[in-house]
PAZAPA-4460 file (N, C-alpha, C; in steps of 0.05 Angstrom, whole numbers, plus 32768, in hexadecimal, padded with zeros to 4 digits):
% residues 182
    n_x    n_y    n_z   ca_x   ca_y   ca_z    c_x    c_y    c_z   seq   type   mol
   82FC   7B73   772E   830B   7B67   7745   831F   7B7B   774F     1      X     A
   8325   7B7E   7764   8331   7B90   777A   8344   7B82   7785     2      X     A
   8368   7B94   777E   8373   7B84   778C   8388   7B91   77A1     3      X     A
   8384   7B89   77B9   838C   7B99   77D0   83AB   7BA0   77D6     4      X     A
   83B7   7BAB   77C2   83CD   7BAC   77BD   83E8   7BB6   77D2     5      X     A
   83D6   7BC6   77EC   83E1   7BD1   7809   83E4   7BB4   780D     6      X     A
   83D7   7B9C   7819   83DE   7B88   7829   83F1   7B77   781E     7      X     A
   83F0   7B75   77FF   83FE   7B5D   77ED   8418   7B6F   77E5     8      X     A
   8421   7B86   77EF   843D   7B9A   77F3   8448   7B8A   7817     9      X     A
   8431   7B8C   781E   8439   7B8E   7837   844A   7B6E   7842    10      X     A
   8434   7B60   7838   8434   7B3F   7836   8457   7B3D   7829    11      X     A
   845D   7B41   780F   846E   7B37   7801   8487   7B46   7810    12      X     A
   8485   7B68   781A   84A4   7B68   782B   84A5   7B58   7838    13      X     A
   849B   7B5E   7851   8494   7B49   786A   84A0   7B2D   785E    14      X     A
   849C   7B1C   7851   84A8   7B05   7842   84BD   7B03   783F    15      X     A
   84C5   7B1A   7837   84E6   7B22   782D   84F7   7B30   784A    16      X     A
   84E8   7B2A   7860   84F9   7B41   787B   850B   7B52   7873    17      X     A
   84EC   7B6F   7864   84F2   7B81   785D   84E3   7B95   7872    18      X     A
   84F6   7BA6   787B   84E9   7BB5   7887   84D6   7BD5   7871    19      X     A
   84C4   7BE2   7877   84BB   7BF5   7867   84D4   7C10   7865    20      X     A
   84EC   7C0A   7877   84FD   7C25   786C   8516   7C1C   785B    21      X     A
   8518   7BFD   7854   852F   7BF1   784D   8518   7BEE   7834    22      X     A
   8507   7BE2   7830   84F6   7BDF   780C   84F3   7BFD   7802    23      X     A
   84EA   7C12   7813   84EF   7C28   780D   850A   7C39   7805    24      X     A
   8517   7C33   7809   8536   7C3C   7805   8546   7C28   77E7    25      X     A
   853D   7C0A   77F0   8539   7C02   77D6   852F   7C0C   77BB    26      X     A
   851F   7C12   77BB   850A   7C14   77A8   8515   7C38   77AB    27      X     A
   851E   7C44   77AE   851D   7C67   77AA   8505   7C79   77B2    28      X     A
   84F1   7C75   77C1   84DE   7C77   77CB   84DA   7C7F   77E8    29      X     A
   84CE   7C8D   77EF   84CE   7C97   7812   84C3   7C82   7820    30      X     A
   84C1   7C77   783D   84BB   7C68   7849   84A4   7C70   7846    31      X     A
   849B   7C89   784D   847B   7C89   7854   8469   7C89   7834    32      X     A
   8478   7C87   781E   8466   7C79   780B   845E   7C59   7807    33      X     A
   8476   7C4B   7816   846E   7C3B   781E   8451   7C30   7833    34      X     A
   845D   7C37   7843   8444   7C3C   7856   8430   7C42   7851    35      X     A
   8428   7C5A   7844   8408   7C60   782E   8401   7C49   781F    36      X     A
   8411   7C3D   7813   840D   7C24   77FF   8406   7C12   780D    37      X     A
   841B   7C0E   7821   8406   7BF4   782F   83F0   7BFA   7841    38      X     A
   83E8   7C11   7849   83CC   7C16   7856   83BC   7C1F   784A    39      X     A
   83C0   7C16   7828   83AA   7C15   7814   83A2   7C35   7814    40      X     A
   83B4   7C4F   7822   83AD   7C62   781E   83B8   7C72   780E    41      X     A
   83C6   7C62   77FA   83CE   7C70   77DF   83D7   7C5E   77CB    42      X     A
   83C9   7C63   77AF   83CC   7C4E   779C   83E3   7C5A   778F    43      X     A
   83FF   7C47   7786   8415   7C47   777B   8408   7C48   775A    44      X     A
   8418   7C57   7747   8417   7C54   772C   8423   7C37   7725    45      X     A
   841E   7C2E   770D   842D   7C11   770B   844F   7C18   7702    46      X     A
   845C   7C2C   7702   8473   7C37   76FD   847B   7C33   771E    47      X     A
   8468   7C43   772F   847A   7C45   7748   8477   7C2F   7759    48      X     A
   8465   7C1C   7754   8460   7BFB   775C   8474   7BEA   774F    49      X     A
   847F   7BEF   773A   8492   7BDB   7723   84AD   7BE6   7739    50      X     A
   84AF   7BFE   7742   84CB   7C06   7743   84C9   7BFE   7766    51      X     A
   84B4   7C01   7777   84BB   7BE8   7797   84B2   7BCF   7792    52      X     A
   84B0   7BC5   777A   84B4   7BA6   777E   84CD   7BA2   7775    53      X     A
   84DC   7BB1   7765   84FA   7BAE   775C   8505   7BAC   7776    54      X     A
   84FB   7BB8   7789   850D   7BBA   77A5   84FE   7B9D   77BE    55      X     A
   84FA   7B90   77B4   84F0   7B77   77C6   8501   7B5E   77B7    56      X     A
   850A   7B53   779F   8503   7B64   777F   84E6   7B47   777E    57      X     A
   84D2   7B4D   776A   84C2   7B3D   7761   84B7   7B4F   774A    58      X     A
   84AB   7B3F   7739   849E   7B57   7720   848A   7B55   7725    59      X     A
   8474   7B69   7714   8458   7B71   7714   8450   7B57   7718    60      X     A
   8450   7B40   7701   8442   7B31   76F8   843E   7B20   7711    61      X     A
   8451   7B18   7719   8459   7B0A   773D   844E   7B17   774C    62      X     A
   844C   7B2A   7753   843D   7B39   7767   841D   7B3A   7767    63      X     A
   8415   7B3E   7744   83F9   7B38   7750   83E8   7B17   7746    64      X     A
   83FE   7B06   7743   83F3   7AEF   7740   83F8   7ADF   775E    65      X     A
   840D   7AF4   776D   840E   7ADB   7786   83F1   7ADB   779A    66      X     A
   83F6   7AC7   77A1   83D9   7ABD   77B7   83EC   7AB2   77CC    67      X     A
   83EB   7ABF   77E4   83F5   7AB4   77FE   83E7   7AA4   780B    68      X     A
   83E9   7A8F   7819   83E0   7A89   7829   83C7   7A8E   783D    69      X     A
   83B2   7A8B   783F   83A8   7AA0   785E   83AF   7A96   7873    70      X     A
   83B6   7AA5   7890   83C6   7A9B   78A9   83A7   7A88   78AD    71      X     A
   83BC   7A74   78B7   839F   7A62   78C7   83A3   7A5C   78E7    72      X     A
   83B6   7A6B   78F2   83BB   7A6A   790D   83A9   7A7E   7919    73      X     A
   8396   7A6B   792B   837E   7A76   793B   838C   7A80   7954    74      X     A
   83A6   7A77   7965   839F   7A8E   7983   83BD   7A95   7983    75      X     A
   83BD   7AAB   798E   83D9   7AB8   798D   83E1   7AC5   79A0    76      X     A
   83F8   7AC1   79BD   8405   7ABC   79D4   8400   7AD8   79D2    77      X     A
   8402   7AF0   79E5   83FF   7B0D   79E9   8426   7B18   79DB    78      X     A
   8438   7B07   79DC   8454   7B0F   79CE   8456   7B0F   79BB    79      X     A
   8436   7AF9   79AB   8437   7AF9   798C   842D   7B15   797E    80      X     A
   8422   7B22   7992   8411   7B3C   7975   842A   7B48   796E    81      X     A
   8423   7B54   795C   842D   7B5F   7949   842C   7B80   794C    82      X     A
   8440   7B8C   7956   8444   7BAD   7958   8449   7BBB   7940    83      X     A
   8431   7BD1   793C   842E   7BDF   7929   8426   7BF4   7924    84      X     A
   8435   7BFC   7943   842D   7C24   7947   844D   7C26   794F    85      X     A
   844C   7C42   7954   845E   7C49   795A   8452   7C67   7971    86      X     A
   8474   7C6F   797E   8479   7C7E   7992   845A   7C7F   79A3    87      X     A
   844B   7C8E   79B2   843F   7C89   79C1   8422   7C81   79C3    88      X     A
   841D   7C6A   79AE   8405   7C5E   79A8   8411   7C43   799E    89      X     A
   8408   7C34   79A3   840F   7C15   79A5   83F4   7C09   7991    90      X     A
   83FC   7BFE   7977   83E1   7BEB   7970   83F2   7BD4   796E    91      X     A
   83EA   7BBE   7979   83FC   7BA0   7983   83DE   7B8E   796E    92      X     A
   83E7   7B8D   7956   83D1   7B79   7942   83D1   7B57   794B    93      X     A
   83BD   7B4E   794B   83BA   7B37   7947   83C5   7B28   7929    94      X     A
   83D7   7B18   792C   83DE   7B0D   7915   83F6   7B28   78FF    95      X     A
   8408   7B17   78FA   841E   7B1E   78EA   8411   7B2F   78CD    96      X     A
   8401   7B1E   78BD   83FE   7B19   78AD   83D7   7B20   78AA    97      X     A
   83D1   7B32   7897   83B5   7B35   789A   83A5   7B31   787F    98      X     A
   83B8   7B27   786C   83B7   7B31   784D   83A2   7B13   784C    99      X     A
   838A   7B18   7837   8375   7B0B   783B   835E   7B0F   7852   100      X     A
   8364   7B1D   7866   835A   7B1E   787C   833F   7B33   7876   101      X     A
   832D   7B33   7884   831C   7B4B   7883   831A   7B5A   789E   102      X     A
   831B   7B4F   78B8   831F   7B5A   78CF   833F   7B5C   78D2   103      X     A
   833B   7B77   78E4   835A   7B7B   78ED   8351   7B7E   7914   104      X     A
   8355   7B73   792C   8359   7B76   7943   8377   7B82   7956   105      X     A
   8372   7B94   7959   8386   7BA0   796B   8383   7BA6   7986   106      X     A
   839F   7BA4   799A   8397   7BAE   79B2   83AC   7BC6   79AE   107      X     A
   83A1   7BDB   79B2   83A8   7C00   79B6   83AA   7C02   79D7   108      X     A
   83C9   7C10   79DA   83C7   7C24   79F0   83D7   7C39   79E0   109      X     A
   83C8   7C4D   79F0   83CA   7C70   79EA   83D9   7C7B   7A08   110      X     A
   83F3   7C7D   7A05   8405   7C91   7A1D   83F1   7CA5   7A22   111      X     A
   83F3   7CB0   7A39   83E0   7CC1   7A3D   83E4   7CDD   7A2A   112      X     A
   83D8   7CF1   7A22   83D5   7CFC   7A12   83DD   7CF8   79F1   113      X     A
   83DC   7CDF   79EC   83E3   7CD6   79D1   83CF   7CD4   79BB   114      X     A
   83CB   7CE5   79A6   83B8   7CE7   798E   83BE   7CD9   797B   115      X     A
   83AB   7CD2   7967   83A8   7CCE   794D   83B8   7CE3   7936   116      X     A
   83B6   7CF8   7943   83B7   7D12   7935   83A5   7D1D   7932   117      X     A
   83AC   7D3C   792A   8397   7D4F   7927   8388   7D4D   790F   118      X     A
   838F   7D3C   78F4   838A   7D3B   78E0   8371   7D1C   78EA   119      X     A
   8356   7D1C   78E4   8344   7D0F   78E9   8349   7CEF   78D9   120      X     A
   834A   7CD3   78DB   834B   7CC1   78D3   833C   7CBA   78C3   121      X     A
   8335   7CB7   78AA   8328   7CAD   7896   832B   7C97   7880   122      X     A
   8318   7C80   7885   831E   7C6B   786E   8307   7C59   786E   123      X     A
   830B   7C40   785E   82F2   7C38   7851   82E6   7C24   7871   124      X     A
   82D6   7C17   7871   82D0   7C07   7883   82C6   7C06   78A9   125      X     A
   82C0   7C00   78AF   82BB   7BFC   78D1   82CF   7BF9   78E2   126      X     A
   82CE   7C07   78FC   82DE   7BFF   7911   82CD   7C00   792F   127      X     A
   82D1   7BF3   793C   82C6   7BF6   7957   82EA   7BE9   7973   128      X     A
   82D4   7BF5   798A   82ED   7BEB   799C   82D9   7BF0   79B3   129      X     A
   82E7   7BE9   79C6   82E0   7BE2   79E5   82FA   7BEE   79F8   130      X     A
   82F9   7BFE   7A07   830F   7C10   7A1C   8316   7BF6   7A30   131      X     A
   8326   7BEC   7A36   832A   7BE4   7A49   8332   7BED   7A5F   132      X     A
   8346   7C06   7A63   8348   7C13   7A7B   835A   7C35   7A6A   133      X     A
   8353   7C3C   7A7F   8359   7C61   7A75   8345   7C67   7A6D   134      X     A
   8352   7C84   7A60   832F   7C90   7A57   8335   7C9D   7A3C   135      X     A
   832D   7C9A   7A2A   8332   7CA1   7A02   8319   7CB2   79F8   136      X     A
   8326   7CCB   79F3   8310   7CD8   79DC   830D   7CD2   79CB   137      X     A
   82FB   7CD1   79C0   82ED   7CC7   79A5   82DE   7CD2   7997   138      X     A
   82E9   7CDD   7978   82E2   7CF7   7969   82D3   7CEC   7958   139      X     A
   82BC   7CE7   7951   82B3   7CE1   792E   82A0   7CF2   7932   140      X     A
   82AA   7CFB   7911   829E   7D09   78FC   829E   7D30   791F   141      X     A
   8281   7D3C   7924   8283   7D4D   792F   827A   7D43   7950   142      X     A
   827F   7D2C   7954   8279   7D23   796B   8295   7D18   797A   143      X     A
   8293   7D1C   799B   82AA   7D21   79B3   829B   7D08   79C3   144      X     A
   82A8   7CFA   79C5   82A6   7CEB   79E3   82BF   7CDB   79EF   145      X     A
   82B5   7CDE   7A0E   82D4   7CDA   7A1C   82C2   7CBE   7A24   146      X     A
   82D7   7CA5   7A19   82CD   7C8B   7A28   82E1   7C80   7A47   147      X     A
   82D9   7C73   7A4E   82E6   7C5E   7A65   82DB   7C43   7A64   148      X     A
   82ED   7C35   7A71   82EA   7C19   7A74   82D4   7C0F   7A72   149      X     A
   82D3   7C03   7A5F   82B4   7BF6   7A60   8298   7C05   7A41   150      X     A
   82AB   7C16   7A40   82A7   7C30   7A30   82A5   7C1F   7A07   151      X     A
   8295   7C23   79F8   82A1   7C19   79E1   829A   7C2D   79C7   152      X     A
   82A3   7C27   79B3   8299   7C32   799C   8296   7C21   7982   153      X     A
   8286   7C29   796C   828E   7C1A   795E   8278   7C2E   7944   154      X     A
   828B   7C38   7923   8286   7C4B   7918   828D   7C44   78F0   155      X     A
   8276   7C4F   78E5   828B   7C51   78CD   82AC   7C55   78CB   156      X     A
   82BB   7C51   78BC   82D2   7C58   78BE   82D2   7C6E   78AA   157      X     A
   82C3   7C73   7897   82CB   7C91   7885   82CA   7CA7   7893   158      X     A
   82BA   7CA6   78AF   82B6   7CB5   78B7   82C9   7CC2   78CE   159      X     A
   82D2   7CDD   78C0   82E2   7CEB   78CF   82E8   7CE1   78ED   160      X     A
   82FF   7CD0   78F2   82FE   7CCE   7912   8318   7CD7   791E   161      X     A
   831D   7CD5   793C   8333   7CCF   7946   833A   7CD2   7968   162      X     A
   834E   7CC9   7969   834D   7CBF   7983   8363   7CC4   7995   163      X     A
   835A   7CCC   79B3   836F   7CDF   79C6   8371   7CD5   79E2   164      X     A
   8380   7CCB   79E8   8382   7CC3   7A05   8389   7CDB   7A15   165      X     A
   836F   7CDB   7A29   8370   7CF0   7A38   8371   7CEB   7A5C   166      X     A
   8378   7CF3   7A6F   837F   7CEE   7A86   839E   7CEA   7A8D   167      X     A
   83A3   7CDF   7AAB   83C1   7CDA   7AAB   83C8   7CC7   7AA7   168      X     A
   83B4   7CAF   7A9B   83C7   7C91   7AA1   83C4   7C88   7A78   169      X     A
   83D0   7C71   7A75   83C7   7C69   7A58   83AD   7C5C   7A57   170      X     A
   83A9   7C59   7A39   838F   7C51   7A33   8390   7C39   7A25   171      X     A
   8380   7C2B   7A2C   8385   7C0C   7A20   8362   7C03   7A0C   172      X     A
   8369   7BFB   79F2   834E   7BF8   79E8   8354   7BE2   79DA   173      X     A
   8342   7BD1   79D6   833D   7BB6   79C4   8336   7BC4   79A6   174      X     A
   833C   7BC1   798D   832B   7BD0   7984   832E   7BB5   795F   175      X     A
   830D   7BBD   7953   8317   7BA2   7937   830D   7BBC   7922   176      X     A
   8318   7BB8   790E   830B   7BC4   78F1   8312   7BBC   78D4   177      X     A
   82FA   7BB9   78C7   82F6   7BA1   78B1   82EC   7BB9   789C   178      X     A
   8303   7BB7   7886   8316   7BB4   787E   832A   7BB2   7891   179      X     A
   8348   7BA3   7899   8360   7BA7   78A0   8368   7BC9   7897   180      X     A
   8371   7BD6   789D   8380   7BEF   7896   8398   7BFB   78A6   181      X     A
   839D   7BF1   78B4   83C1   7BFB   78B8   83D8   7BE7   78B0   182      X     A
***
């Protein structure tokens, strides 16, 4: 049994209106180890897991015996998503809360010339999206394509990707991927 220990970090600050640089500062820990932990892109030793739950505070045993809830609220007003990018890329999530979830839906805009990074995106599971307006490069693995409106994709996720808004205006994309991962 597998237990998704990024969302059930993520779940229990959030609970506590903890932000990731206040549990991180808590706990003696950098924000962005935080962050790795909850995007399941780096597994904590149970020393450095014991020492940020001291900073929420809850112990091991609590942490992996709790079971939250799953959200059961089906539609959510456009003021409800949930912002979870930062500086000039916007991912606005559907729902607060994703822990249990297997799909994650976001709506992305990309400022005009705004990347992923140069470092290619890699992790477990599927993603696809649909452009709604602007125009977004789209890197996987050794393949380039510039989409537009109307434009979609949809790709392994291990596979090397990433993504560039190119032209003068922003780029707006629908986009879901199952596993959750940000």
């Amino acid at each position: 049994m597998s237990v998704d220990i990024g969302n059930r970090l993520r779940h229990l600050r959030l609970m506590h209106n903890l932000s990731q640089r206040e549990l991180a500062k808590r706990a003696g820990v950098t924000n962005s180890t935080i962050s790795l932990i909850e995007s399941n892109a780096s597994n904590p030793s149970v020393g450095a897991l014991k020492r940020i739950l001291d900073g929420i505070p809850i112990g091991l045993a609590e942490f992996f015996s709790f079971e939250p809830e799953r959200p059961r609220k089906a539609f959510y007003a456009a003021e409800e998503l949930v912002e979870i990018g930062k500086g000039p890329i916007s991912y606005r999530q559907i729902g607060e809360n994703l822990f249990g979830r297997s799909l994650q839906i976001l709506k992305e805009c990309y400022q005009p010339g705004a990347d992923t990074g140069k470092v290619p995106l890699v992790h477990d599971g599927e993603e696809g999206g649909i452009v709604l307006s602007g125009r977004i490069e789209v890197t996987v693995d050794d393949e380039r394509r510039i989409l537009g409106p109307g434009d979609a994709y949809y790709f392994e996720s291990r596979r090397p990707h990433r993504f560039r808004c190119v032209g003068p205006v922003p780029c707006e994309v629908i986009s879901a991927c199952t596993p959750p991962t940000f």
